[in-house]
Backbone bond lengths (Angstrom), bond angles and torsions (degrees), N, CA, C in turn:
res aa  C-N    CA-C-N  psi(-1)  N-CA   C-N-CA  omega(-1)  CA-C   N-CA-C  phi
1 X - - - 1.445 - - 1.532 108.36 -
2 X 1.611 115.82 137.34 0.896 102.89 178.50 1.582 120.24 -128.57
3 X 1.392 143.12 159.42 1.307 132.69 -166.44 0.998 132.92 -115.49
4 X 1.421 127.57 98.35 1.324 120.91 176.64 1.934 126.84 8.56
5 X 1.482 111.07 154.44 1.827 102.74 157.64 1.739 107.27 -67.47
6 X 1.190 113.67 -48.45 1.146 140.31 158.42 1.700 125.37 -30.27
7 X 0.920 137.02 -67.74 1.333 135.84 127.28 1.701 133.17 -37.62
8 X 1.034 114.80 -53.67 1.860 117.25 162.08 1.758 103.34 -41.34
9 X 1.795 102.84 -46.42 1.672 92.54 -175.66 1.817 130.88 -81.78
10 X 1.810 86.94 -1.76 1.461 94.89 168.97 1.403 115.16 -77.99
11 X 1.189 115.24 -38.06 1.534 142.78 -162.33 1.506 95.67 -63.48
12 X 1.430 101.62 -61.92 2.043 89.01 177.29 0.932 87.26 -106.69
13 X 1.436 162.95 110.94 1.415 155.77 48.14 1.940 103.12 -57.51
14 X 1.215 102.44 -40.54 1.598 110.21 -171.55 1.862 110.48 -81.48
15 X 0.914 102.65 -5.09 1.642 102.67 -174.71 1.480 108.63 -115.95
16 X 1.843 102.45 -33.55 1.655 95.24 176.53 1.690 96.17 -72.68
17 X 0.936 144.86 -31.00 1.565 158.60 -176.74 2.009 102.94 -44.22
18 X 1.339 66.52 -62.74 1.653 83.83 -171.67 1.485 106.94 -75.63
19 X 1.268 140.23 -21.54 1.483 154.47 179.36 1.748 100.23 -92.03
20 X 1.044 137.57 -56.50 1.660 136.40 -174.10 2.124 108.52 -108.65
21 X 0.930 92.38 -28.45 1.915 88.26 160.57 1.569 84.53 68.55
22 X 1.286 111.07 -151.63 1.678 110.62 -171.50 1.691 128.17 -58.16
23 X 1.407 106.96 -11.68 1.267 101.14 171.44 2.174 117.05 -81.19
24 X 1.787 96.73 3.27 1.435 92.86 -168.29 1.250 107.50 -51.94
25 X 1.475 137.06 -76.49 1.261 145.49 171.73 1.770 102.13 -5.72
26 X 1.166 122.68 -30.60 1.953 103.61 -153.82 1.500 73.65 -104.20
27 X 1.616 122.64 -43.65 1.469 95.91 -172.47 1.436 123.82 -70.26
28 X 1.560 122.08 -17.58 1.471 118.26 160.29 1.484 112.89 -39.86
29 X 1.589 97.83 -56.64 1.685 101.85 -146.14 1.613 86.49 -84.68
30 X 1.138 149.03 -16.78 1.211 136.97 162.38 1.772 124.44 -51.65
31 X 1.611 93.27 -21.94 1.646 114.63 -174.36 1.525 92.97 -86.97
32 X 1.171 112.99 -70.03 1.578 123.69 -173.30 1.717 100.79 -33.27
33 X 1.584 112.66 -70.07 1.136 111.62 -163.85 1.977 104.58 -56.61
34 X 1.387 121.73 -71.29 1.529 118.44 160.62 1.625 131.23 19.32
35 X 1.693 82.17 -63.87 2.026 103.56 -175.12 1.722 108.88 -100.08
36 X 1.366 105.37 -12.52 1.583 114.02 157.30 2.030 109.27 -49.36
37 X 1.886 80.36 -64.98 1.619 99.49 -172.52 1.572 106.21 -46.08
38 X 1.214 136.88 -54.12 1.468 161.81 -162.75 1.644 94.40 -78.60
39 X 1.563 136.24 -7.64 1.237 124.85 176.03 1.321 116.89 83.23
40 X 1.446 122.58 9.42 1.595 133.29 -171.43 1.550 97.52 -102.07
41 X 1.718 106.08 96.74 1.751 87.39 178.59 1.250 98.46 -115.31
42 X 1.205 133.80 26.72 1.737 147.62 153.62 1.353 101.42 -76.77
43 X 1.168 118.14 -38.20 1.704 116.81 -166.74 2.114 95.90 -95.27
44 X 1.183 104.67 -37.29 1.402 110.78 -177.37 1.835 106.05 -65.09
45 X 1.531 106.70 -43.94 1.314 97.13 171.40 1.586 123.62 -62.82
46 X 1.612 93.39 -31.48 1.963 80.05 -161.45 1.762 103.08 -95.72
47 X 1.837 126.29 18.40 1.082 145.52 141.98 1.543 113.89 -55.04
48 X 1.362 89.44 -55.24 1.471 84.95 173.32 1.255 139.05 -67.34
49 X 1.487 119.02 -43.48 1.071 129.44 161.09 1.733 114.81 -55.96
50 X 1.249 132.45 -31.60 1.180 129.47 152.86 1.567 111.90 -37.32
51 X 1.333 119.49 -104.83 1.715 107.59 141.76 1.309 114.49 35.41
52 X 1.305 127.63 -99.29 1.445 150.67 176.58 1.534 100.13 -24.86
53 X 1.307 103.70 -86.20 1.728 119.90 170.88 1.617 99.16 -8.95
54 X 1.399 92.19 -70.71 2.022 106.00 -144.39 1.661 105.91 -64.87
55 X 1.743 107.87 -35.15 0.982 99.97 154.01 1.484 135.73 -50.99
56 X 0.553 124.97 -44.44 1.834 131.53 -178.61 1.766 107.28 -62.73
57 X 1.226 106.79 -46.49 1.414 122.86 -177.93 2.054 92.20 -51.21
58 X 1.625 98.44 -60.05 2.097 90.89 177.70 1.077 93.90 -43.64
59 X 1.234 130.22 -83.55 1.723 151.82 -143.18 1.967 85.36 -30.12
60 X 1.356 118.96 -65.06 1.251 109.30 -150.10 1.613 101.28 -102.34
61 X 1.402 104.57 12.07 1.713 92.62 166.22 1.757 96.77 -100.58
62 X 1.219 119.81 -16.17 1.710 105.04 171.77 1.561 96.48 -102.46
63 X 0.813 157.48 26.80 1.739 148.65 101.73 1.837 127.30 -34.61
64 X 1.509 82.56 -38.97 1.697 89.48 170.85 1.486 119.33 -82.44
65 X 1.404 112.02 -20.93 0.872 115.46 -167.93 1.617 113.20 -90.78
66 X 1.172 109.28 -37.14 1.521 117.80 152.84 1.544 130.54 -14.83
67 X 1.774 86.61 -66.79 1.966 106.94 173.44 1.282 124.65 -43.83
């Protein structure tokens, strides 16, 4: 079986999430920025977009929390 880019970025967006809880987002973008520094902006982009994900994941765990 094989997994999407798209899926691979759910997979660790959802595990660093579940592994760092609200600090996930800084440790993405701490990664993103890292492989920026190192000239990796393939790896810096899809950091970021990790990022993106994890954000949304807060967004709708303090939505639930609201209810």
């Amino acid at each position: 079986m094989n997994a999407t880019l798209s899926e691979a970025l759910e997979i660790t967006a959802r595990a660093l999430f579940n592994r760092s809880g609200p600090n996930a987002v800084n440790e993405a973008l701490k990664q993103a920025m890292y492989l920026q520094e190192k000239g990796d902006n393939e790896g810096f982009d899809i950091w970021t977009e990790i990022a993106k994900i994890i954000s949304g994941y807060n967004l709708q765990q303090i939505d639930k929390n609201l209810d």
